[in-house]
N, C-alpha and C positions, 0 to 999 in steps of 0.2 A: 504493500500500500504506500508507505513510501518513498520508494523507488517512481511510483506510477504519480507521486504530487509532485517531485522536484522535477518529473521529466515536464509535464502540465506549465511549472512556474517556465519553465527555462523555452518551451516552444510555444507558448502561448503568447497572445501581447494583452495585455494587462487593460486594455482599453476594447479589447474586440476579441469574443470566448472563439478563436480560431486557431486552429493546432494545424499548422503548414508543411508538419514533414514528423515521420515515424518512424524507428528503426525497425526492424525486421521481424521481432523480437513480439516488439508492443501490437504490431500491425496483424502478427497471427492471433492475438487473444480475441480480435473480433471475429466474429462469426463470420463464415465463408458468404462473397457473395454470390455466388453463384455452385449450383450444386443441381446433378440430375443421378436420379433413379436410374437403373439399369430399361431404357425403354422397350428394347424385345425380348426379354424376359416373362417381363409384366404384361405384355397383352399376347403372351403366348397361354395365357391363363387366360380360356372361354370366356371369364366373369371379371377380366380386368380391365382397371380404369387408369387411364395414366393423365394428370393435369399437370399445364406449367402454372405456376403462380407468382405474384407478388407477394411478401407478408411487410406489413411496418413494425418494425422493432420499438419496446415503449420499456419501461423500465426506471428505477429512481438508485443508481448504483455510480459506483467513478467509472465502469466502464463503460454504460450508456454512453455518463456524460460526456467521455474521450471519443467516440460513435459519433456523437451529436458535432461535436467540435470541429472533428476532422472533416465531417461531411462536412459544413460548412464554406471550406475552402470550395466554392464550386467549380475554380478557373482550372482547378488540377486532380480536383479526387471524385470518387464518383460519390453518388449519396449510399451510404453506410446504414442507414437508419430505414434502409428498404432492401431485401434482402429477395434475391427469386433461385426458385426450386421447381423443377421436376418431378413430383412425386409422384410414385407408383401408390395409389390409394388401397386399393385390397391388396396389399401388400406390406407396404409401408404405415398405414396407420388403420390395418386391422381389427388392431385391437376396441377402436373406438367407433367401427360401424355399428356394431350389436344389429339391430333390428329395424335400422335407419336405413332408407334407401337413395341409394347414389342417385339416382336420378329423379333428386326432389333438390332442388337449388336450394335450400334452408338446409337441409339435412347434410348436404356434400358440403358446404361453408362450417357446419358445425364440426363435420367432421376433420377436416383437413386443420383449421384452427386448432381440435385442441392436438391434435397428431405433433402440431410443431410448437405451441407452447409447451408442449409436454420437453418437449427436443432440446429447446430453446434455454428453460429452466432449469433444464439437469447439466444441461454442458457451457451455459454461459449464467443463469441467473437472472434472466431476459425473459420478457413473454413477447406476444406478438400477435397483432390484427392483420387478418385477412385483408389484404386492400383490393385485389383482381385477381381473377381467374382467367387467363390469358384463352385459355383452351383448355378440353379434357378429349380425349381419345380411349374408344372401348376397341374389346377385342373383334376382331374380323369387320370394324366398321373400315370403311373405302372411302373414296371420294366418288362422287358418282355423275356419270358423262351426261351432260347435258346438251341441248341444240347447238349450243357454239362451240363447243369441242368438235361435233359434227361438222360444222362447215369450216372450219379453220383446217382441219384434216384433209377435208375435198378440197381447199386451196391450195393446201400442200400437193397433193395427188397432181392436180390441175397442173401445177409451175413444174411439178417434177417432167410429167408428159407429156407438157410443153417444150422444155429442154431433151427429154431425150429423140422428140419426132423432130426440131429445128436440127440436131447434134444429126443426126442420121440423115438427112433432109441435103445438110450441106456437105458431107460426107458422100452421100452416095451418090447423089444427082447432079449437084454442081464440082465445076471442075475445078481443081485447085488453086486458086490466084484470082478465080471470075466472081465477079461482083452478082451475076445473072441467077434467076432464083425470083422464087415469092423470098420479097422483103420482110413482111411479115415473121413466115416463119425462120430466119435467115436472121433475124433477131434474136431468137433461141439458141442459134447455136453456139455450144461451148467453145469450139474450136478456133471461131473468129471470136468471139469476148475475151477467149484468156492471151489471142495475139492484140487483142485492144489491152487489156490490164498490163502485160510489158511491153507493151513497144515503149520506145523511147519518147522523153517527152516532145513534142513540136505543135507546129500548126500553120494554118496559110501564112501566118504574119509572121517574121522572122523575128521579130520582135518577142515573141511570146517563149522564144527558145529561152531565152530571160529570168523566166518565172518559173524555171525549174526547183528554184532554189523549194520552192512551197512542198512540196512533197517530202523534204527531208523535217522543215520546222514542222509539217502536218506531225507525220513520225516521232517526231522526239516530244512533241509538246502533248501526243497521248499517250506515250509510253507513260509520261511525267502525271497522267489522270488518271492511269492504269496504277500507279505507283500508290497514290491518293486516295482512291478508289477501295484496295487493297486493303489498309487500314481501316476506312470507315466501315465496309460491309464485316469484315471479323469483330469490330468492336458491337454489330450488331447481334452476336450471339453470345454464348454462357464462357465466360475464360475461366480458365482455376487458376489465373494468376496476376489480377488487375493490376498488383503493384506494379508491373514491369511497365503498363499504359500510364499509369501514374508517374513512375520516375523517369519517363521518357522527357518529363517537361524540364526536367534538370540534365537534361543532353542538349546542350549549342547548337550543336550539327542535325537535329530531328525539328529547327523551328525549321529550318528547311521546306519539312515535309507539314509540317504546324502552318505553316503560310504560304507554302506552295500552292494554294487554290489561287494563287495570283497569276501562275503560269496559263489556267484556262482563261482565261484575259487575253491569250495571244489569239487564238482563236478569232474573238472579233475585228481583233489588226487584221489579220489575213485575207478574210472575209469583206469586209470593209476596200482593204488593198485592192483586190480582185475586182472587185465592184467597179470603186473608179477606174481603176485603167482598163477593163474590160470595155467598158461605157465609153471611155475617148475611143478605142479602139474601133469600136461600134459605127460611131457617133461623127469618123473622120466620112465613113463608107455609105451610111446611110438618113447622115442628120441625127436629129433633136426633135421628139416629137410626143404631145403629150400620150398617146397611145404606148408606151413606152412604160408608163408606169404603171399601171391595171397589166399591160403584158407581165412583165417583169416582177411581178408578183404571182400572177399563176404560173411561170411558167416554174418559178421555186417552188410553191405550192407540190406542183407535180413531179417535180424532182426529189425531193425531201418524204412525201409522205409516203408511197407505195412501199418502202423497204420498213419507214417507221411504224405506219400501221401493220406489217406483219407480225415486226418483232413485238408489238402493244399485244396483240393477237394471240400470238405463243406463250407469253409471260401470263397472259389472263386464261388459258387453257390447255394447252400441252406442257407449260414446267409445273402446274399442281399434280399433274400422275407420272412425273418422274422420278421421282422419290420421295421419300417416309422418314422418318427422325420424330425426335423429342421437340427438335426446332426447325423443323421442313416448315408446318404452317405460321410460326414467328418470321424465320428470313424468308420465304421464298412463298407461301401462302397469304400473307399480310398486301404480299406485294399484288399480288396475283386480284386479290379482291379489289385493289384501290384503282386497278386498272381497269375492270369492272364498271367502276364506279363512273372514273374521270374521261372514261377514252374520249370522248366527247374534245375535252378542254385541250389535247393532245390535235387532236384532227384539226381546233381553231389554231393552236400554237396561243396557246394564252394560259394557260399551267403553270407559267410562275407566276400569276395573280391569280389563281387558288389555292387557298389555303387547306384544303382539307386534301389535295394532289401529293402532299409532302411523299407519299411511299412509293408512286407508280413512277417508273423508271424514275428518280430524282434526277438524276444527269441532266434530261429533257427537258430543265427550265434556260439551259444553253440555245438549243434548239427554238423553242418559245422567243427569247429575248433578242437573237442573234436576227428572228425573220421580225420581228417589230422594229427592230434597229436599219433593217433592209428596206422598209419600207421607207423610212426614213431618208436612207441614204439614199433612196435612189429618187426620190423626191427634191432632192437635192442635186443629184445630178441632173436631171429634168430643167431643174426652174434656174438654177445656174449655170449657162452655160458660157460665159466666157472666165477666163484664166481671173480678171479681177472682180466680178460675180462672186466664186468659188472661194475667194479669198476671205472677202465679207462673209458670208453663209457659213464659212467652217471657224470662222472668228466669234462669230454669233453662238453659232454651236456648239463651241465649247467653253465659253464662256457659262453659256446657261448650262451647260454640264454641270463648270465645278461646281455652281452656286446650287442645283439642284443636292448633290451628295453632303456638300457643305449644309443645306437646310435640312434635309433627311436626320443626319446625323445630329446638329441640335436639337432641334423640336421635336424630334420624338425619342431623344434621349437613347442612341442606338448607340454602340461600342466602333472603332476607327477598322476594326478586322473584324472578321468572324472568328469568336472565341471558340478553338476546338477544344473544349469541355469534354470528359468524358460520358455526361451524361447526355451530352449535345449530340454529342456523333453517333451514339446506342438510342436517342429519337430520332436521329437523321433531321437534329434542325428545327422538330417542330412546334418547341416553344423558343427559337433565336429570333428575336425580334429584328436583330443586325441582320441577317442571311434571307431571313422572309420578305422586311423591307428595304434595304440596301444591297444585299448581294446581286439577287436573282433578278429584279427585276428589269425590264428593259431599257426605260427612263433612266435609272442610275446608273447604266453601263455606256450612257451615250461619248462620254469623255472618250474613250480608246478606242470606240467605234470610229470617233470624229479624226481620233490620230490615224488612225489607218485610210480614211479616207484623203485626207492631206496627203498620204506618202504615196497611193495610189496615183494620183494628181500631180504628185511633182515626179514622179517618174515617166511620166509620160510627157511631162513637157522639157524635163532634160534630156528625153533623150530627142524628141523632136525637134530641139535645138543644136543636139549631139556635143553634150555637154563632157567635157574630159575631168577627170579625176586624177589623171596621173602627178599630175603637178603637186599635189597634197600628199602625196604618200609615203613623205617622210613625216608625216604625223598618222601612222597607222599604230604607233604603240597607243595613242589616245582610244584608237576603235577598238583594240583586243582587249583594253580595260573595261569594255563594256560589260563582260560576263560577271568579273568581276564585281563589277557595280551592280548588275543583277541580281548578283549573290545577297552583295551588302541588302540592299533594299527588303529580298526576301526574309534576310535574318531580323535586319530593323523590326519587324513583328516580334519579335521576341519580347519589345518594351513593354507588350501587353500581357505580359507572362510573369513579370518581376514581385516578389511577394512584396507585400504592403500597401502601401495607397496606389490609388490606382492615378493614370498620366492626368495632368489637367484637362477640363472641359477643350480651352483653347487647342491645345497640342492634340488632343482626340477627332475636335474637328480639322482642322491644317492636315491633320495627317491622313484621315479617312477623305478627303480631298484631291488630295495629292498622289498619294502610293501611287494607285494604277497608273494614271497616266505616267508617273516618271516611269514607269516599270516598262510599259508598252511604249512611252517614247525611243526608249535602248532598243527593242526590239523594231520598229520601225528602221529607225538608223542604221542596224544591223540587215536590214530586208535591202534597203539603200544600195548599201555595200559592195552587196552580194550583186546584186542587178548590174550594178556599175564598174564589178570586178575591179573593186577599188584594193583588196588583199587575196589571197589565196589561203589563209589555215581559214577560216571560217568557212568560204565558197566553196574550198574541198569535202567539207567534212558535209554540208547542209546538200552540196548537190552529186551528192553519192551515189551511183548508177543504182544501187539495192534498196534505193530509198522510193524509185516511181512507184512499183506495184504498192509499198504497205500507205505513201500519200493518197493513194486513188480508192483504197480501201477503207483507209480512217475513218470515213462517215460511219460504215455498217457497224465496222469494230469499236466504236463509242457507243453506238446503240447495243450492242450486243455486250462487252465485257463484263458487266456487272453482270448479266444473268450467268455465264460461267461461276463468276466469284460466288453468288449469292447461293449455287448449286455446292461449287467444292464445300461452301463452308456450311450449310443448313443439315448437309448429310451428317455432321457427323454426331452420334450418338454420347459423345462424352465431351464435356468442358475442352475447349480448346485451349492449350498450351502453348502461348504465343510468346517466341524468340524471334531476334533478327534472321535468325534461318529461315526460320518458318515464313515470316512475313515473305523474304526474298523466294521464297520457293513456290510460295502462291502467284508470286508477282512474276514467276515466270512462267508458272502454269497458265496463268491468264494474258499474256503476251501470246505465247503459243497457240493458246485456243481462240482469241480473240481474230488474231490476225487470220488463221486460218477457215476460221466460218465466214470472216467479212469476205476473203477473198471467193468463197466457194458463193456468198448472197449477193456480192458483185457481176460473180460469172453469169448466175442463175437469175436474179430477179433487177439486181440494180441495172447493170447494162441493158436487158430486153426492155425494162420500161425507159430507159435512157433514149434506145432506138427510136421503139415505137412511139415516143410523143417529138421525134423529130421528123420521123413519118409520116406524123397526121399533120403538125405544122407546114409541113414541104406540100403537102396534097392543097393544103388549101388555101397556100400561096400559087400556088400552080394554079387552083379553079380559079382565083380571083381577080390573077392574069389575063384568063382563058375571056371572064366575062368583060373585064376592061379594055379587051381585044377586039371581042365582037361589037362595044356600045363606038 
């Protein structure tokens, strides 16, 4: 006893009951947070019930109150004072069914309650209230196929037998190298998509050989979301060893991956980039014309959604009967319902302005904010069209950027980063006020959107100028300091990690203002560069012949990798054991399967609908020809 006051006086601060850091020792006397029943055991037993639960710990003892204290810390600990378990009910708390029947909600709540204050009191001195019963599972119950299982299967069927009659079609009938063929099915075929997925990059405008570099930043900046990704989906399930998530915030080198959500930020550079120099490119050949922008919206529309509504599709009915666990329907069932629910808010692209969407693909509010932001840009591109138009509008534009994050950020009292909490990342966000209102949404992300389009615009007018770099390139050590400088910045998060008061209001707003755009400015500069072949270690490394096919794939394999993670990790029947091996072992497992489904949903579904809606635009450009011929 003690021992347990002088540790209290000495980590505690005297003005705030908050205990910041445990030894090894102190931290095992609390009660495990996480803990599961042997799950196929228990319903190998005709008459067994297996529930996950929540219980809140209550109690009037000094190890409550070291429970209560340490919970406290929200920015680094998880909450302690809420404890969840697995239990095997006819099994595990047996003894206290008697005559009560499991399938009376009053009765299975009595029971399971006193099953683990009984637990609670004999080996901590602790009772405990029932707070949610997550789920319960009886023996030989199933999930059971309903209509939409049904036609998402006949889709499958459909694309499958589509690909194999186009694969055989161009194979048997048409002659090797000849373009001649139904188009249509000539669309399907494998053999000409997987010589579209590598061929090298180009295009009619020599100019476009350029923009190779994109494919390499696609690659590495979702390797970096893969990486990201990795962490939050395992802290989604049961660990037997949270301390390791806890002290990770006392590792330098892990704010990295603590604020690396800054990295999907480049994304909208990219994107934005493409946009405008796409649009001059356009725009030399065919003009400026309001019809331009209603196009340019559907024709992403129908670009983005055919592969996205599949995989919404799969996730809401083929990954619920692929596996079983203790926490299948926590990871991987939670998700499956919410898609259910939201697919809707996904097909508008407006899913990061709902709130209750937080579970169904979370990635997806990228997608969402990225096509709001497009709409934007290209409205911009539209209504400004000369060089000092452009200037004005993206001056405008980011101005009411910063002021917009800068007002966000005050007035509704939001944090400068999103705080990855451990209780944050195991809700997936959704009580973060910062990540609901400032992260995700489109309006706040306009700042780097606006930078991208700026870099887009000025490449295309330096080179239409044919602007030289060479002259400057004894100031290249300034540009390889860029990554550097991207390091610094991402670590800079870290100041929102430092135990005791937290940064001033001022410096909270300045800085949730700032970050991104400096962070995407580097990378803009860096895109610059590279276009401009202003050095070669960066232009080598970003425009890496092995980097086309996994850029042209990135889209499916963003859409897809969390459902591998969310499968590797929901399977598995006991607390996971998370080490840096482990984490890195997943995050290769999911590199591997990622990249390799997107390539195989690019060959099969991305590319055919790629075709086919340039096939129907050609057709009827060609009718409208045919009638403005005859009038």
């Amino acid at each position: 006893m003690l021992g347990l006051v002088l540790l209290l006086v000495v980590l505690v601060k005297q003005n705030e009951a908050v205990i910041y850091s445990l030894n090894e020792s102190e931290y095992n006397r609390m009660p495990a947070l996480f803990a599961l029943d042997d799950y196929s055991s228990c319903l190998l037993d005709p008459v067994g019930v297996y529930c996950v639960i929540d219980v809140n710990l209550r109690g009037d003892n000094p190890l409550m109150h070291m429970i209560q204290e340490y919970s406290d810390y929200k920015v680094k600990h998880y909450n302690h004072t809420q404890i969840h378990r697995g239990v095997c009910v006819t099994h595990t708390c047996k003894d206290y069914i008697h005559n009560r029947s499991l399938d009376r909600p009053e009765d299975l709540n009595s029971v399971l309650e006193g099953c683990l204050n009984a637990s609670l009191w004999q080996n901590y001195e602790l009772q405990g209230n029932l707070a949610n019963i997550e789920y319960c599972r009886k023996a030989n119950e199933t999930t059971k196929i309903d209509l939409s299982d049904v036609i998402v299967t006949v889709v499958y069927l459909v694309i499958i037998l589509l690909n194999v009659v186009g694969s055989f079609y161009d194979v048997i009938y048409c002659k090797k190298g000849e373009k001649s063929g139904n188009a249509c099915l000539l669309a399907f075929s494998a053999r000409r998509n997987w010589k579209k997925l590598v061929a090298p990059n180009g295009g009619p405008d020599p100019r476009l050989n350029r923009l190779k570099l994109f494919h390499g930043l696609r690659t590495m900046t979702m390797v970096c979301v893969f990486f990201s990704h990795t962490v939050l989906v395992m802290t989604l399930t049961f660990v037997d060893n949270p301390l390791y998530i806890e002290k990770s915030y006392e590792d330098p080198l892990k704010y990295i991956l603590l604020n690396g959500s800054l990295v999907t930020h480049t994304f909208f550079v990219m994107s934005s980039f493409l946009l405008a120099y796409n649009f001059m490119l356009h725009a030399e050949k065919y003009g400026v014309s309001w019809i331009q922008l209603p196009k340019g919206i559907v024709l992403r529309w129908l670009r983005l959604t055919p592969v996205y509504m599949l995989v919404l599709a799969t996730i809401a009915t083929v990954m619920r009967h692929t596996g079983s666990g203790p926490l299948w329907p926590l990871v991987v069932g939670s998700e499956a319902d919410a898609c259910r629910q939201y697919w809707w808010a996904h097909l508008l692209y407006i899913n990061n302005y709902i709130y209750g969407d937080a579970l169904c693909v979370p990635q997806a509010w990228y997608l969402a904010a990225d096509t709001q932001l497009f709409c934007v840009g290209l409205l911009i591109c539209v209504v400004a069209r000369s060089a000092r138009a452009q200037k004005i509008a993206l001056s405008l534009l980011f101005t009411t950027a910063l002021v917009i994050a800068a007002a966000h950020t005050y007035f509704q009292d939001l944090d400068a980063v999103v705080i990855q909490a451990p209780e944050s990342l195991r809700n997936l966000y959704s009580l973060d006020d910062t990540f609901r209102l400032l992260y995700i949404r489109g309006h706040t992300n306009l700042s780097t959107y606006t930078l991208g389009l700026a870099g887009g615009f000025l490449a295309y007018y330096w080179q239409k100028d044919g602007k030289e770099f060479s002259k400057y390139k004894r100031y290249r050590i300034l540009y390889w300091l860029m990554f550097p400088a991207g390091v610094g910045v991402i670590l800079s998060g870290g100041l929102f990690y430092v135990d005791g008061s937290p940064p001033s209001n001022l410096f909270r707003v300045v800085y949730a203002m700032l970050y991104k755009p400096v962070f995407q400015l580097l990378i803009v500069i860096l895109i610059l560069g590279v276009v401009f072949k202003f050095e070669t270690v960066f232009r080598r490394i970003v425009e890496w012949r092995a980097f086309t096919w996994t850029g042209r794939v990135s889209y499916s394999g963003f859409l897809l990798h969390t459902l591998f993670q969310r499968g590797l990790v929901g399977i598995q029947t006991r607390p996971t054991h998370m080490t840096d091996y482990y984490v890195i072992t997943v995050l290769t497992s999911t590199i591997f399967l990622s990249f390799l489904g997107a390539a195989m949903m690019w060959v099969c579904v991305e590319a055919p609908v790629g075709a086919l809606t340039k096939l129907a635009l050609a057709g009827r450009a060609e009718k409208t020809e045919q009638e403005q011929t005859k009038v």
